[in-house]
BANU-836511 format. One record per residue (C-alpha): x, y, z; residue number from 1. Coordinates in nm, 3 decimals, decimal comma, padded with zeros to 5 digits. Each point is the difference from the previous one (the first is absolute). Example, Ala and Ser with C-alpha at 12.3 -4.5 7.8 and 13.67 -1.06 7.14 Angstrom:
<pts>
+---------+---------+---------+-----+
!      xx !      yy !      zz ! seq !
+---------+---------+---------+-----+
!  01,230 ! -00,450 !  00,780 !   1 !
!  00,137 !  00,344 ! -00,066 !   2 !
+---------+---------+---------+-----+
</pts>
This chain:
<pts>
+---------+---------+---------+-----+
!      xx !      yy !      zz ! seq !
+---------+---------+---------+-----+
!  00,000 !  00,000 !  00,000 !   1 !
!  00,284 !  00,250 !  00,096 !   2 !
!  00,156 ! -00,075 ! -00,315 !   3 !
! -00,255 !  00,092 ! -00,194 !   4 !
! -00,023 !  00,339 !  00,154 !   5 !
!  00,372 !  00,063 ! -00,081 !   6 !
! -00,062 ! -00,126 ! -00,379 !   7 !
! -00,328 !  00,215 ! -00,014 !   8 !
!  00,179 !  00,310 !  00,168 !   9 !
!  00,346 ! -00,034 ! -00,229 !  10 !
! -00,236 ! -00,022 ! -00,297 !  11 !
! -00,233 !  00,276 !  00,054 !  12 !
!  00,344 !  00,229 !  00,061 !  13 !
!  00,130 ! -00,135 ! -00,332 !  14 !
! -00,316 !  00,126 ! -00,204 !  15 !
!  00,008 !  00,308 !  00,191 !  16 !
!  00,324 !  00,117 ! -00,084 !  17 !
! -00,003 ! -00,132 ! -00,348 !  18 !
! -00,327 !  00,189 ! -00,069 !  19 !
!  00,213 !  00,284 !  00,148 !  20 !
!  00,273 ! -00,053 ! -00,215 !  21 !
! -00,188 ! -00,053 ! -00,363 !  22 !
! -00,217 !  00,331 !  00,087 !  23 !
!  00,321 !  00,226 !  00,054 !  24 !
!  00,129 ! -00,202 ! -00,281 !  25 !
! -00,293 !  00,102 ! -00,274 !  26 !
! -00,023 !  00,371 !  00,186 !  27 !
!  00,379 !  00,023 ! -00,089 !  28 !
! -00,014 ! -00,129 ! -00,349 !  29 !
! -00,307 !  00,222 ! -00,090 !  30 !
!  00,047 !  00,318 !  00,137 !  31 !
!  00,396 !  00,005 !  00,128 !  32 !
!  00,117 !  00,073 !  00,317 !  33 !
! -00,021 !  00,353 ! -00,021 !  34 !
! -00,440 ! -00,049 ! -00,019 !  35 !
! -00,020 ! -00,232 !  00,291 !  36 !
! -00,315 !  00,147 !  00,212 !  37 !
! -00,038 ! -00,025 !  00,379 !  38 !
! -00,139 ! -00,333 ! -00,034 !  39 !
!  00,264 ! -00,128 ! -00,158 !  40 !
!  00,213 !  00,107 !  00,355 !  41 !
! -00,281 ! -00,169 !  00,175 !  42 !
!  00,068 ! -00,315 ! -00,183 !  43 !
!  00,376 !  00,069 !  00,087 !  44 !
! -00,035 !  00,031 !  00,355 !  45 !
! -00,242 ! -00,298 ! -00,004 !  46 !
!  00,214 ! -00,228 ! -00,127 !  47 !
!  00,301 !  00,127 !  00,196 !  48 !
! -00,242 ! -00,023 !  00,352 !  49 !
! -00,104 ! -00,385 ! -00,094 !  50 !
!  00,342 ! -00,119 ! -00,062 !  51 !
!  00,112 !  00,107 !  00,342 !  52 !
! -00,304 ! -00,056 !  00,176 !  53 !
! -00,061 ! -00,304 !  00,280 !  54 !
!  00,095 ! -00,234 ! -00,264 !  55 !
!  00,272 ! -00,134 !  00,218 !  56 !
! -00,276 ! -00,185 !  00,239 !  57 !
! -00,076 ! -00,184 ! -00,315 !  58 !
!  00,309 ! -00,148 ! -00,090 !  59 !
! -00,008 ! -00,376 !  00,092 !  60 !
!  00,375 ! -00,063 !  00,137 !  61 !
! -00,030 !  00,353 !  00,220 !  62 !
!  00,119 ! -00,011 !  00,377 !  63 !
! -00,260 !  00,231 !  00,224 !  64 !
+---------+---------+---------+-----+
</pts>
């Protein structure tokens, strides 16, 4: 059961931060950096806040 959660929780930060990713990458490609809108800093700072969220209480070989 526990290991599920992990694989469920690793997962769902995976598609997060690849959806992340792709829509800075299209936003880049189509416009250029110099167009990039305040939401564009919001997906930024979203990405950047779930990669060093609590993710470490996921990890399945941590020490607490």
């Amino acid at each position: 059961m526990a290991s599920n959660f992990i694989i469920e929780a690793w997962t769902e930060l995976t598609v997060a931060t690849l959806t992340i990713i792709l829509r800075l990458y299209s936003s880049v490609t189509h416009k250029g950096w110099r167009a990039m809108t305040l939401d564009d800093y919001l997906m930024v700072l979203a990405g950047v806040s779930s990669s060093f969220g609590d993710t470490h209480m996921c990890l399945p070989f941590s020490t607490y």
